[in-house]
DRENDO-1510 file (C-alpha; in Angstrom, 1 decimal, always signed):
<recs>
REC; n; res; u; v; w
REC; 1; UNK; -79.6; +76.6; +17.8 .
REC; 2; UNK; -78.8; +80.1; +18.8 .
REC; 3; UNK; -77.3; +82.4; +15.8 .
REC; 4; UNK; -76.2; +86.3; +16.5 .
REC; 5; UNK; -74.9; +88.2; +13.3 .
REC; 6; UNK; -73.3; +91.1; +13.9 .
REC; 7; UNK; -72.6; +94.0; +11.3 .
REC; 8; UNK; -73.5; +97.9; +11.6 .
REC; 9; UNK; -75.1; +97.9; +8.4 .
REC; 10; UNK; -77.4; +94.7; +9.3 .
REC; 11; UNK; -78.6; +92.6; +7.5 .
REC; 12; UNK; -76.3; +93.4; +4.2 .
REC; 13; UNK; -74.4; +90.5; +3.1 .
REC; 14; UNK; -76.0; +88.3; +5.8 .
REC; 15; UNK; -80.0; +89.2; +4.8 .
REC; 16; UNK; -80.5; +85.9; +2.5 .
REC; 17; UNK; -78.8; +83.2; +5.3 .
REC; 18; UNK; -80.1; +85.1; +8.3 .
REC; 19; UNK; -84.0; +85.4; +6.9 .
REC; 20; UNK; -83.2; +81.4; +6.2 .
REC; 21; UNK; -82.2; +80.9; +9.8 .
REC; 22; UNK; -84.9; +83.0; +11.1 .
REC; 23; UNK; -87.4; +80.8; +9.6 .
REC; 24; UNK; -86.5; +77.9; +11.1 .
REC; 25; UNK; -88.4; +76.6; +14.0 .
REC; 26; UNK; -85.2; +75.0; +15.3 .
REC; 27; UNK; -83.4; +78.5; +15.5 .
REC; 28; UNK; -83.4; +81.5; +17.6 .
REC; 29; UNK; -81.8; +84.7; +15.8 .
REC; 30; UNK; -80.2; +87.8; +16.9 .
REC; 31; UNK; -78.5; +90.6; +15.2 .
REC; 32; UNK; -76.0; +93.6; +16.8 .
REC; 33; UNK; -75.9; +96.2; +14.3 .
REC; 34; UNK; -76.1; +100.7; +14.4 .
REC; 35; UNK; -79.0; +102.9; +14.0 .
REC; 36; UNK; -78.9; +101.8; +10.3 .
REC; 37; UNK; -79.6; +98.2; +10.8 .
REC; 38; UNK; -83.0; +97.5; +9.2 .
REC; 39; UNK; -85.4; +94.9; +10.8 .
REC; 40; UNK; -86.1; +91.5; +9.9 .
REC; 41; UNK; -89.1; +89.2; +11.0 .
REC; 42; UNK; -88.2; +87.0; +13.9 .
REC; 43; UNK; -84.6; +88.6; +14.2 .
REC; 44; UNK; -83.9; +90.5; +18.0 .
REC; 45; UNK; -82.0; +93.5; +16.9 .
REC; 46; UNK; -80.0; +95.1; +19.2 .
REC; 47; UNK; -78.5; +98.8; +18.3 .
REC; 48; UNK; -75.5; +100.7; +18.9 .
REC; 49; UNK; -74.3; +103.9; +18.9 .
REC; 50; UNK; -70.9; +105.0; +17.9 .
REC; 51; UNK; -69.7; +107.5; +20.6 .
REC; 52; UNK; -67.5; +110.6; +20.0 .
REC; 53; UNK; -64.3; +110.4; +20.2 .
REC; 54; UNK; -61.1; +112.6; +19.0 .
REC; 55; UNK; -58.2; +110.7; +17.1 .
REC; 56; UNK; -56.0; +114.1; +16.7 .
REC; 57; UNK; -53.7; +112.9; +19.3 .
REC; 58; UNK; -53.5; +109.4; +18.1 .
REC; 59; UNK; -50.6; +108.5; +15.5 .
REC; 60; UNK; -51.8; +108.6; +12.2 .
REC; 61; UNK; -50.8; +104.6; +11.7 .
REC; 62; UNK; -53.4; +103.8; +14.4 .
REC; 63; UNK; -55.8; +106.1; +13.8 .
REC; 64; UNK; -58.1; +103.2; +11.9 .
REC; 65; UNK; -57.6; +101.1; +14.6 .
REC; 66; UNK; -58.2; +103.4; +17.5 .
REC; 67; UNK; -61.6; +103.8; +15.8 .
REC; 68; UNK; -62.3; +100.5; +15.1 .
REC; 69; UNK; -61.4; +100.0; +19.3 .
REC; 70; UNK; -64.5; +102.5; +20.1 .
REC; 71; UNK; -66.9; +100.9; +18.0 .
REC; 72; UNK; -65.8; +97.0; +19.3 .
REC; 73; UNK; -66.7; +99.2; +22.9 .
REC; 74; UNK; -70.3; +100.0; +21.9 .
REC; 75; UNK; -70.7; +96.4; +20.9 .
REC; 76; UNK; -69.0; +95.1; +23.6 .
REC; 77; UNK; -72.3; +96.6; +25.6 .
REC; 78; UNK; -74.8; +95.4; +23.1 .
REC; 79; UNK; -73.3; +92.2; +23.2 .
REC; 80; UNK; -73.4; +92.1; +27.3 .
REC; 81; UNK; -77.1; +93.3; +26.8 .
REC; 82; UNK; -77.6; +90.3; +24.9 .
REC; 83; UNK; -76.0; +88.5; +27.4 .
REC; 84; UNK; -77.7; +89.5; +30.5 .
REC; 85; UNK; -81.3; +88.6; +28.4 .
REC; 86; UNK; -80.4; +84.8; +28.2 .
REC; 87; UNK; -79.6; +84.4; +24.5 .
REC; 88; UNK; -76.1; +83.0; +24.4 .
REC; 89; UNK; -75.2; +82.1; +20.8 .
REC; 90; UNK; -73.7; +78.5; +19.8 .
REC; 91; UNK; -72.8; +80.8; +16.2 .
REC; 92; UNK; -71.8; +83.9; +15.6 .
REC; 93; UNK; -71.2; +85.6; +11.9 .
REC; 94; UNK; -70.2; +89.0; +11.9 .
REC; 95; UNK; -68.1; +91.2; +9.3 .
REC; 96; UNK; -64.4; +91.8; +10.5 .
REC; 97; UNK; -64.0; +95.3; +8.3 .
REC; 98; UNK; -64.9; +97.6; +11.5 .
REC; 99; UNK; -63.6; +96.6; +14.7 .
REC; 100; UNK; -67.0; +94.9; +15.6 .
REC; 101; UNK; -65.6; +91.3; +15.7 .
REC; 102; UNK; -62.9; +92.1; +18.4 .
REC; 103; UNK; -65.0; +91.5; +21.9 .
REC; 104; UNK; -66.9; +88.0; +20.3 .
REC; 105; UNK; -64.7; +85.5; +21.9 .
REC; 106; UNK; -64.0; +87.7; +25.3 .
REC; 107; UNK; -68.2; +87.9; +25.9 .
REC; 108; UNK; -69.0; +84.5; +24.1 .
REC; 109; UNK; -65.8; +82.3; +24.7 .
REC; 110; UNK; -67.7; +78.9; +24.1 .
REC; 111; UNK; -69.1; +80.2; +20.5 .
REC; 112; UNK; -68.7; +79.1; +16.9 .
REC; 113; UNK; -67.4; +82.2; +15.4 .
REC; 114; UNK; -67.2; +82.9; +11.8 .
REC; 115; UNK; -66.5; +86.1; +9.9 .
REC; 116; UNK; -67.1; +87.9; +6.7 .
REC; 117; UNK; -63.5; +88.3; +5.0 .
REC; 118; UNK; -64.6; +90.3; +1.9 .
REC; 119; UNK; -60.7; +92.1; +1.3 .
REC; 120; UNK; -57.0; +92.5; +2.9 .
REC; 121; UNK; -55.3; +95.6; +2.1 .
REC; 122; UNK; -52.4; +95.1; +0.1 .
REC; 123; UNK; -49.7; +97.8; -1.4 .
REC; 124; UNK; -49.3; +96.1; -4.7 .
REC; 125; UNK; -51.4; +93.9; -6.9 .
REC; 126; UNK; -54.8; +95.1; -6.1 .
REC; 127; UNK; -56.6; +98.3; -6.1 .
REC; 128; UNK; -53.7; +100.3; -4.3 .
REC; 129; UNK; -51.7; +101.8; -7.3 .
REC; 130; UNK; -53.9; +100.1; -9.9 .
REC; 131; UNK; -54.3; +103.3; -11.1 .
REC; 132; UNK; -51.4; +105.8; -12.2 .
REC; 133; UNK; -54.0; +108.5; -11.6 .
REC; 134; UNK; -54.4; +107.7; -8.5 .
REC; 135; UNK; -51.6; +109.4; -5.9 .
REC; 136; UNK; -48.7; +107.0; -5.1 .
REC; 137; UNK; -48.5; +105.5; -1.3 .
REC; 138; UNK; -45.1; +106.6; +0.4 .
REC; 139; UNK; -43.0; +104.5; +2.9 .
REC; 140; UNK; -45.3; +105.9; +5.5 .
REC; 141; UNK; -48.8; +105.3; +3.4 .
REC; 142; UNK; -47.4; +101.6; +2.9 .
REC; 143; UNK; -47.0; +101.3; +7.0 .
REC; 144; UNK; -50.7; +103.2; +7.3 .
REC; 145; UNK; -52.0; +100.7; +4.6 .
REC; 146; UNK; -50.4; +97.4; +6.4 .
REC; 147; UNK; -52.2; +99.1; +9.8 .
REC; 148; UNK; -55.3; +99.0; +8.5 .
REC; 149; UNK; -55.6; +94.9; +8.1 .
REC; 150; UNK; -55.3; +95.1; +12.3 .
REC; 151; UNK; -58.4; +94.2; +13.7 .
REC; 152; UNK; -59.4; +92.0; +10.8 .
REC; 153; UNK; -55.9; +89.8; +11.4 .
REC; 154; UNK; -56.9; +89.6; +15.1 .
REC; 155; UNK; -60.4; +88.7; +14.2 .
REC; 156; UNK; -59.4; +85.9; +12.2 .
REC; 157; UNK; -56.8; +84.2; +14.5 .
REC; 158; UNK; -59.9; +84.4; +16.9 .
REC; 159; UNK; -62.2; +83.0; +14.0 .
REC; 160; UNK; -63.0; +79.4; +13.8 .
REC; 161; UNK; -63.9; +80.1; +10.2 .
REC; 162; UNK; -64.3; +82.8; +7.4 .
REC; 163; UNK; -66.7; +83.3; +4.5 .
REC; 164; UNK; -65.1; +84.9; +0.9 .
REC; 165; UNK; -67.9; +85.8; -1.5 .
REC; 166; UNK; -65.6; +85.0; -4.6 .
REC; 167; UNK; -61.7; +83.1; -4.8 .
REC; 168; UNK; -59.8; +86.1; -5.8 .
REC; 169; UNK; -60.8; +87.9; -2.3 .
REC; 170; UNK; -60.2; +84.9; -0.5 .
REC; 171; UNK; -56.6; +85.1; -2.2 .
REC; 172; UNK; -56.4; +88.8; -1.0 .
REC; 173; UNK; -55.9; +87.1; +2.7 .
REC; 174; UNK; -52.4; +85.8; +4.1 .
REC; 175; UNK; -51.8; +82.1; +2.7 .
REC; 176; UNK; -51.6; +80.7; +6.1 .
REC; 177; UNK; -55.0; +81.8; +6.9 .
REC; 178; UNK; -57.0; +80.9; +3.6 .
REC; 179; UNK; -57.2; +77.3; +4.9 .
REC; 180; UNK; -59.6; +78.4; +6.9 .
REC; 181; UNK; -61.8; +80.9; +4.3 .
REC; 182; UNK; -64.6; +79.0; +2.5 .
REC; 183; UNK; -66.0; +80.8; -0.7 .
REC; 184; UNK; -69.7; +81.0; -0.7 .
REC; 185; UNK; -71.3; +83.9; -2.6 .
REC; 186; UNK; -74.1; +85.7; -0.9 .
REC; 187; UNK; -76.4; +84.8; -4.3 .
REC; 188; UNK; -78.8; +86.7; -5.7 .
REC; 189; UNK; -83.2; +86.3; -6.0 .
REC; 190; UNK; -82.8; +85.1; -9.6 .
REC; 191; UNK; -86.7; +84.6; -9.6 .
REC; 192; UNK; -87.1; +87.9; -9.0 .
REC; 193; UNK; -84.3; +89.3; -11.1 .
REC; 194; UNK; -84.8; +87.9; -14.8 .
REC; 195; UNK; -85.1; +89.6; -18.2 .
REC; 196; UNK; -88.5; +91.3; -19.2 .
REC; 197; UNK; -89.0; +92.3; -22.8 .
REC; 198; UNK; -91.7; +94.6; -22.2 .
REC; 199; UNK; -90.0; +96.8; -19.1 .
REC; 200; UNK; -90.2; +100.4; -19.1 .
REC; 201; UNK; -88.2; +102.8; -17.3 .
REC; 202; UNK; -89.5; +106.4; -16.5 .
REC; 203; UNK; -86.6; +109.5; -16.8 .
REC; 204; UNK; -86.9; +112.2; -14.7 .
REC; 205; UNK; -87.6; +114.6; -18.0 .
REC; 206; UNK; -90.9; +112.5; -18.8 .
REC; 207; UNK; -89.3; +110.1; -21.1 .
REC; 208; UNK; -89.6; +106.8; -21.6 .
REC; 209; UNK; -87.2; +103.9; -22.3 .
REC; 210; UNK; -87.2; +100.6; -23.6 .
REC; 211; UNK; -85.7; +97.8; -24.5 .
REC; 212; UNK; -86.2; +98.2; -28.4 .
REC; 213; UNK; -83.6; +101.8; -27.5 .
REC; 214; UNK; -80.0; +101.5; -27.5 .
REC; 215; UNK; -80.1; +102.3; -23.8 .
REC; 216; UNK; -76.2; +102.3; -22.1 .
REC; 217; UNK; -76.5; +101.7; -18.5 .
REC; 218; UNK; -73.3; +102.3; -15.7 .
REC; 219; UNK; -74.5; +102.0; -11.9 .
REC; 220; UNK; -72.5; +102.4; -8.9 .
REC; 221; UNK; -72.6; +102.9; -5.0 .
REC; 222; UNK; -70.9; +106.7; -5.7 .
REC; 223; UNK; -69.5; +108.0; -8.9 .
REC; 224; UNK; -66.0; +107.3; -8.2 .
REC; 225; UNK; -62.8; +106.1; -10.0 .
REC; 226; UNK; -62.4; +102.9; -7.8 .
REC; 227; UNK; -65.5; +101.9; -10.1 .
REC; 228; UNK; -63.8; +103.0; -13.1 .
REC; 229; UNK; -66.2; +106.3; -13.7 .
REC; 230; UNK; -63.8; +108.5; -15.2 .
REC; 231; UNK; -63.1; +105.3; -17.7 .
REC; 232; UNK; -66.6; +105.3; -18.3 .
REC; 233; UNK; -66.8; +109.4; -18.8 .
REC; 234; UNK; -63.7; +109.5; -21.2 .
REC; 235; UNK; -65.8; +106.5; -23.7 .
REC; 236; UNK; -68.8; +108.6; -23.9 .
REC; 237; UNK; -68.6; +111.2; -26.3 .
REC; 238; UNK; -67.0; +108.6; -28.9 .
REC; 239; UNK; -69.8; +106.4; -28.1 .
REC; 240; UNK; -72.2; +109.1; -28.3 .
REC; 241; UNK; -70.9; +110.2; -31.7 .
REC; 242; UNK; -70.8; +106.8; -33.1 .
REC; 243; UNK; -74.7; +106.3; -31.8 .
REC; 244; UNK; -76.8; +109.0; -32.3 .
REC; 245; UNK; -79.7; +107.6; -31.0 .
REC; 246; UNK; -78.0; +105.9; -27.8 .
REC; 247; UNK; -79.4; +107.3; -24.5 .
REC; 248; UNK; -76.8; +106.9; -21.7 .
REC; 249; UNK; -78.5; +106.4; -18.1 .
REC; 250; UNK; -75.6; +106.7; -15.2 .
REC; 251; UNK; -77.0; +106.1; -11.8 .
REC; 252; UNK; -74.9; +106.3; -8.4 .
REC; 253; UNK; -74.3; +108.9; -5.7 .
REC; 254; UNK; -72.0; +112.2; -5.3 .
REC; 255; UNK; -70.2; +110.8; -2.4 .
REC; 256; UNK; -67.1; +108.1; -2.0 .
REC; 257; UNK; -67.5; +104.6; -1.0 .
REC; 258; UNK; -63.8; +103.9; -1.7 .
REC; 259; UNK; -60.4; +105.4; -2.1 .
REC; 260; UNK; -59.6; +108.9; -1.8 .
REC; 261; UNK; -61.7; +111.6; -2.3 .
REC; 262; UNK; -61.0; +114.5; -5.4 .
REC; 263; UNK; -58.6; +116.8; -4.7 .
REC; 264; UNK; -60.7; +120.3; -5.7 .
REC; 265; UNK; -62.5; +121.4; -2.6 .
REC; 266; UNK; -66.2; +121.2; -2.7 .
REC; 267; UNK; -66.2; +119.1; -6.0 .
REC; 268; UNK; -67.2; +115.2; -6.5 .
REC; 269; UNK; -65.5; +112.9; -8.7 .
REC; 270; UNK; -69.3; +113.0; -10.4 .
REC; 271; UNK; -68.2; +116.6; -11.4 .
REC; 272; UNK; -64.8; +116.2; -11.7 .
REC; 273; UNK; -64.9; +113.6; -15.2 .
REC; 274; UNK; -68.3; +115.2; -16.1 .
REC; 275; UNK; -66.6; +118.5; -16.5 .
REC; 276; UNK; -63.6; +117.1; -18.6 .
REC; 277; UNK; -65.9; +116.0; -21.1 .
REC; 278; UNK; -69.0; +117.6; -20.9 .
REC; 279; UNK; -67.9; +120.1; -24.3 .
REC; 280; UNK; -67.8; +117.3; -26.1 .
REC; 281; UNK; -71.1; +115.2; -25.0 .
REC; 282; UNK; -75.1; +115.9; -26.1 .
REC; 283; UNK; -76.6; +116.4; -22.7 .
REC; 284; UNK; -79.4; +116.1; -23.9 .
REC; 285; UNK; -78.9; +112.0; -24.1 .
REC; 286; UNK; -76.9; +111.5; -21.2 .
REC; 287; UNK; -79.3; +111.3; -17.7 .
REC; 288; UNK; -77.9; +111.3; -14.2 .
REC; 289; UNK; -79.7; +109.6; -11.6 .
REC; 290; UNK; -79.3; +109.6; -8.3 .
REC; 291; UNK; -78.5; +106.2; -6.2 .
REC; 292; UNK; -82.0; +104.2; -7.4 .
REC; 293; UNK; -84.3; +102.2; -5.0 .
REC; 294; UNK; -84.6; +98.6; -5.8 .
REC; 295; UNK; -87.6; +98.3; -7.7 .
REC; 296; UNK; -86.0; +101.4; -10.3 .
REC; 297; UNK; -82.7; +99.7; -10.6 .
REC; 298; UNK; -83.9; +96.3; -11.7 .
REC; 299; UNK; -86.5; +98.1; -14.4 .
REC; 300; UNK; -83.3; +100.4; -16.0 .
REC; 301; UNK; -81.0; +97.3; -15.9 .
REC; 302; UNK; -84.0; +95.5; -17.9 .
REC; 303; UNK; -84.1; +97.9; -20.4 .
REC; 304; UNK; -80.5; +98.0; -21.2 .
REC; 305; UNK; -79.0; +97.2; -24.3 .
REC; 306; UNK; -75.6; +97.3; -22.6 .
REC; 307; UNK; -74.4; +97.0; -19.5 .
REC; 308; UNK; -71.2; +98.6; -18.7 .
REC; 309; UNK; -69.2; +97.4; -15.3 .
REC; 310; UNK; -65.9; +98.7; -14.5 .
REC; 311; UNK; -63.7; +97.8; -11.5 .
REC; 312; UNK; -60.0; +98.2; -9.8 .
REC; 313; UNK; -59.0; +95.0; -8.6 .
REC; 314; UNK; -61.3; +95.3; -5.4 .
REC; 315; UNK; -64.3; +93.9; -4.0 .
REC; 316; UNK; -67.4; +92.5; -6.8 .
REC; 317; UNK; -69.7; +94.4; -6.9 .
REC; 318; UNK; -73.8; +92.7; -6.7 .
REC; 319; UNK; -74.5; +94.9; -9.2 .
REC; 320; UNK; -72.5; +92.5; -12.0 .
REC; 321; UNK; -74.3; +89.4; -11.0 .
REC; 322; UNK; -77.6; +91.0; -10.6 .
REC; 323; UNK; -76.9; +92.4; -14.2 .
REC; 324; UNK; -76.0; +88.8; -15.2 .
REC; 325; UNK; -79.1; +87.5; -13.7 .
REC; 326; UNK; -81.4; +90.2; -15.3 .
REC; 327; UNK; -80.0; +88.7; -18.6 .
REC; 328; UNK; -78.1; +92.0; -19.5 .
REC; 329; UNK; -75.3; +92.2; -22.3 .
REC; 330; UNK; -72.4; +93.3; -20.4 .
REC; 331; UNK; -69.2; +95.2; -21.1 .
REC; 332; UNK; -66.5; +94.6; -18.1 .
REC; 333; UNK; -62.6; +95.7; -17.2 .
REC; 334; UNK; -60.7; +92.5; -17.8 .
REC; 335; UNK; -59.7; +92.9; -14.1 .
REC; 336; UNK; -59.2; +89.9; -11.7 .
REC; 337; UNK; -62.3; +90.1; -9.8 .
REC; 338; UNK; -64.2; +90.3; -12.5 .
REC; 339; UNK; -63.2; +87.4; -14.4 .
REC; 340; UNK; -63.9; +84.8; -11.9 .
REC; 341; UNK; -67.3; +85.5; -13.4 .
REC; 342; UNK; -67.0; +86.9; -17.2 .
REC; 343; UNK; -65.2; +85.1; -19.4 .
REC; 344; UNK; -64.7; +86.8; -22.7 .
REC; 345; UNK; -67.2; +86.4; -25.4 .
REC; 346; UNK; -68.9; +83.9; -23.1 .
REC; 347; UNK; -71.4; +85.6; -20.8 .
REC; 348; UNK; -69.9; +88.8; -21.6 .
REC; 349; UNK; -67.3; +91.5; -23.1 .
REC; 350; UNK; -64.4; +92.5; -21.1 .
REC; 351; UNK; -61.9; +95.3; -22.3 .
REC; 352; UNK; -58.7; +96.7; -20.2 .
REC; 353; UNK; -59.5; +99.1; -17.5 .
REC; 354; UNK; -57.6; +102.0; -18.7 .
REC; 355; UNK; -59.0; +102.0; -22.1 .
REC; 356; UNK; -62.0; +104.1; -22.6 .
REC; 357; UNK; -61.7; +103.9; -26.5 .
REC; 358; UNK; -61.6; +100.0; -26.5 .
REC; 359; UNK; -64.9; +100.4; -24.0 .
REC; 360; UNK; -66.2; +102.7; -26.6 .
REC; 361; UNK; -66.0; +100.0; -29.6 .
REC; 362; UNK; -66.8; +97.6; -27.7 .
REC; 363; UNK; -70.8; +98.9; -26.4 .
REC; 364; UNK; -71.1; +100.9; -30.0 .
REC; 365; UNK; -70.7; +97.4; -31.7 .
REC; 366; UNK; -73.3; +96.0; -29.6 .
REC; 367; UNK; -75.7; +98.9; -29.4 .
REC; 368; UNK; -75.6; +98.5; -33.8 .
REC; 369; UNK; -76.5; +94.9; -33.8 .
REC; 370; UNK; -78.0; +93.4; -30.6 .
REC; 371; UNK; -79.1; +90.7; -32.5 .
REC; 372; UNK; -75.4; +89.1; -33.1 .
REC; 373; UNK; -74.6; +89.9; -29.2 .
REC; 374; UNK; -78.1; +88.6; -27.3 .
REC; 375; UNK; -76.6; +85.5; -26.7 .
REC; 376; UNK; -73.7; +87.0; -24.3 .
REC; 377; UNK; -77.0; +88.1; -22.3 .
REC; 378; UNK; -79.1; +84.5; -22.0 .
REC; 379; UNK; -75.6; +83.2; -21.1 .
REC; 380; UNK; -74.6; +85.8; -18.4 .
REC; 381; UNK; -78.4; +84.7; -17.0 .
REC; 382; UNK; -77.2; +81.2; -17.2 .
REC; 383; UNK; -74.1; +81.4; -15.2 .
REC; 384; UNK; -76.5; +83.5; -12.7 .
REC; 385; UNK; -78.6; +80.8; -12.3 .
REC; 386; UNK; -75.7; +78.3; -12.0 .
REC; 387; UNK; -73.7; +79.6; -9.6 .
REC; 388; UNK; -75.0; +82.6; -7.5 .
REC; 389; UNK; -79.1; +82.0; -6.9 .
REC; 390; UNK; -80.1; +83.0; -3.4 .
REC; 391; UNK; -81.2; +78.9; -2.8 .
REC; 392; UNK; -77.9; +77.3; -3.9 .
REC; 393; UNK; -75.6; +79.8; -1.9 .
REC; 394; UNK; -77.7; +79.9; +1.1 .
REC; 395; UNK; -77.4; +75.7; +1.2 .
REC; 396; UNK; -74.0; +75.7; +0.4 .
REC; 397; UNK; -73.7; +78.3; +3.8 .
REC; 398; UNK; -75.9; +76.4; +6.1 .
REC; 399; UNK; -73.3; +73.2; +4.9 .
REC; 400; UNK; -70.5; +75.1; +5.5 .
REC; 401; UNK; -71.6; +76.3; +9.0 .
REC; 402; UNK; -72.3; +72.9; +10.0 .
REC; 403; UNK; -76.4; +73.6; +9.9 .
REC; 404; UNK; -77.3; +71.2; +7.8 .
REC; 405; UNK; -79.3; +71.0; +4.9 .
REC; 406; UNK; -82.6; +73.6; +4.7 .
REC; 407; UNK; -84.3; +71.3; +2.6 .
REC; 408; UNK; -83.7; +69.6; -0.9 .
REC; 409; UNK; -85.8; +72.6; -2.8 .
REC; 410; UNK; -83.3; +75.0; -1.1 .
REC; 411; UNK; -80.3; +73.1; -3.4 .
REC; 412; UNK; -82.1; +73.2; -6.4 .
REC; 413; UNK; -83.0; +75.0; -9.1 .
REC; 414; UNK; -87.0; +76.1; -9.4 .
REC; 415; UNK; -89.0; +75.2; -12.5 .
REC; 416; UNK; -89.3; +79.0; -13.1 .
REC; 417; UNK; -85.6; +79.4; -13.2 .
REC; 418; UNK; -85.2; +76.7; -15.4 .
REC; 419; UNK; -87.9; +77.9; -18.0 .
REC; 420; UNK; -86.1; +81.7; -17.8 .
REC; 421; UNK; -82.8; +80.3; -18.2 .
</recs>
C-alpha cells in the first residue's frame, strides 16, 4: 500500500494517521508539502515552492482562486517528481483549503482520493456576520465569499471521499455532498495530555504559578476576534475586580489567522481591545505571552483554574479538546461548534458569545470555589478520553479509508488512560 498526503503545512491534521501508516511494514508513505512541511520518520517529503505571481489584473472574485491555480502548478511538479521516482499512490489524503488538491486525479487518475473538508464558506449562519462588529458583506462580498468555496467544490466532485473533524463542519458542506464526508476527529495524545497537581509554570517576570492560584488561561493561534478576544478583553477588568488575587495568562500571536484584519494602520487586534480596557485593568496580573511551544502550553493549561475558550461559529479549535484532556475547567461561547463537545454544566460552562459580563460571572464563580466546579474538569477529561484519543480516531480513520484495523490496542483505551480518567 502506497499513501501520499499532501498539505503545505505537512504533517498538521494528518501527523497522528500518517506516523500510523509510516509504521507499518505493509506501507510506503509520501508527503507533498512547502518549505514549512516538517519531517517525519519513514515519510519521503517532497517540497514546493510557491512562485511569484501578480493578481492586480485578475478580478477581485477570482483572485482566491487564481492563487490557489499557482500553487496546484508547483504541486503539479512535485507530484510528477513523485511520479517519475516510481511511487504511484493507491491513496491519497490531502487538504482541499488551498488549491493543492486540483492536479491529484489528472497525475494519479487510478488513485483513492480523499480530502480534508474542515469548512465551506457560507454568507449567513456561521462566522460571516456572526459578529455585528464585524463589517457587513455587500452583494459583491457575498459573490467574492461564494468564489472562495471553488477549488474545494471541484476537489470534492473529484474526491472519492472526505474527512470532517466534527458534524457541525461536515453540515457546513452542500447536502448533496455530505454523503460522502465521514466525521473522524484527528484525536489528541491523551497519555501525554492529563492533569498534573503539582505543574508549575514559569512567567517571563520570574514568577511562578500553580495550581493552588486562581490562574485564568485564554490561548489562541493570533489574538483576534474570530476567537472571541475582544469578548475575552471586555470580561477582564470585572473579573479582575471581583478576584484580586486572579492572575490572567493570555497566550497567542500579534497576527491574523482568520477574518479581517483591524482597521488602524500598524495596530493588531492584540492592541486594539488591550487599549479599550487597559485604564481599567492591574497590569500587573495580567501577562501576555507570545504563541507557546508545546511543552509551555500543556504546563500553563495544567495550572489553570479556568479555562476560557471563545469561538464564532467556525472551525474547533485542538486547543478545546486538548484543554478537556488536560482535565481543565472550561468556560466556552454556547456557539455551535462548540457544543458538539460541551454540554452545559456537564464537562463544562458555556455562556453567549457576545456577553463578556456573563463570561465574567461565570470564571469569577469558579475561581471562588474550585472545589464545587472540579467535577466539570474530570468530566471534560472523560469525554477526552471517550471520544477524541489519538488511538480511537486513528482506528476509526484506517476503517474508514478501507486500511483495516492497526491492531486491537489501537481501538482501545490504555490502562493509563483508564486510571487518569
Amino acid at each position: 500500500m502506497k499513501v501520499l498526503f499532501v498539505h503545505n503545512n505537512f504533517p498538521a491534521q494528518f501527523r497522528n494517521l500518517a506516523e500510523e501508516l509510516s509504521q507499518r511494514p505493509d506501507c510506503q508513505v509520501a508527503a507533498v508539502g512547502t518549505e514549512a512541511s516538517q519531517n517525519l520518520t519513514n515519510v519521503k517529503l517532497l517540497r514546493y515552492q510557491m512562485p511569484t505571481y501578480d493578481v492586480s489584473t485578475t478580478h477581485p472574485f477570482a483572485r482566491r482562486f487564481d492563487m490557489e491555480c499557482h500553487r496546484a502548478t508547483a504541486v503539479l511538479y512535485a507530484l510528477s517528481e513523485l511520479r517519475a521516482s516510481g511511487f504511484e499512490p493507491d491513496l491519497i489524503l490531502g487538504h482541499c483549503g488551498w488549491g493543492e488538491t486540483l492536479p491529484l486525479r489528472a497525475v494519479f487518475p487510478k488513485a483513492r482520493i480523499g480530502i480534508y473538508c474542515e469548512y465551506f464558506y457560507r454568507p449567513e449562519g456561521q462566522d460571516v456576520h456572526f459578529d455585528p462588529e464585524s463589517p457587513r458583506l455587500g452583494v459583491d462580498g457575498l459573490v467574492g465569499l461564494h468564489c472562495k468555496n471553488a477549488s474545494t467544490l471541484l476537489s470534492l466532485a473529484d474526491a472519492d471521499f472526505g474527512l470532517s473533524p466534527t458534524e457541525w463542519q461536515k453540515q457546513t458542506y452542500p447536502s448533496e455532498y455530505q454523503g460522502k464526508i465521514h466525521v473522524v476527529h484527528e484525536g489528541v495524545d491523551a497519555d501525554r495530555l492529563h492533569p498534573d497537581p503539582t505543574a508549575h509554570f514559569l512567567l517571563p517576570n520570574g514568577m511562578t504559578l500553580d495550581r493552588g492560584q486562581e490562574v485564568v488561561t485564554f490561548v489562541a493561534r493570533n489574538l483576534e476576534p474570530m476567537r472571541g478576544y475582544h469578548i475575552f478583553m471586555r470580561a477582564l477588568p470585572q473579573i479582575l475586580e471581583s478576584r484580586p488575587h486572579a492572575q490572567v495568562v493570555i497566550a497567542g500571536g500579534d497576527g491574523v489567522s482568520y477574518g479581517n484584519p483591524p482597521p488602524q494602520q500598524n495596530k493588531s487586534w492584540k492592541s486594539v481591545y488591550l487599549d479599550e480596557v487597559a485604564s481599567r485593568l492591574d497590569g500587573s496580573r495580567v501577562h501576555f505571552l507570545p504563541y507557546l511551544p508545546y511543552d509551555q502550553y500543556v504546563r500553563l493549561l495544567q495550572v489553570s483554574r479556568v479555562h476560557v475558550y471563545l469561538t464564532f461559529p467556525f472551525v474547533l479549535s485542538w486547543s478545546l479538546v486538548e484543554a478537556m484532556a488536560l482535565g481543565a475547567v472550561i468556560v466556552a461561547s454556547d456557539t455551535a461548534p462548540v457544543r458538539e463537545a460541551i454540554s452545559d454544566d456537564v464537562n463544562g460552562l458555556l455562556i453567549p458569545f457576545h456577553d463578556p459580563a456573563g463570561l465574567a460571572d461565570k470564571v469569577a464563580r469558579v475561581l471562588a470555589d474550585p472545589d464545587a466546579f472540579a467535577h466539570l474538569g474530570r468530566a471534560a477529561r472523560a469525554t477526552a478520553v471517550s471520544r477524541y484519543t489519538r488511538s480511537a480516531c486513528v482506528a476509526e480513520a484506517m476503517e474508514r479509508l478501507g486500511l483495516g484495523e492497526t491492531g486491537k490496542e489501537a481501538a482501545e483505551l490504555s490502562p493509563s488512560l483508564l486510571k487518569a480518567v
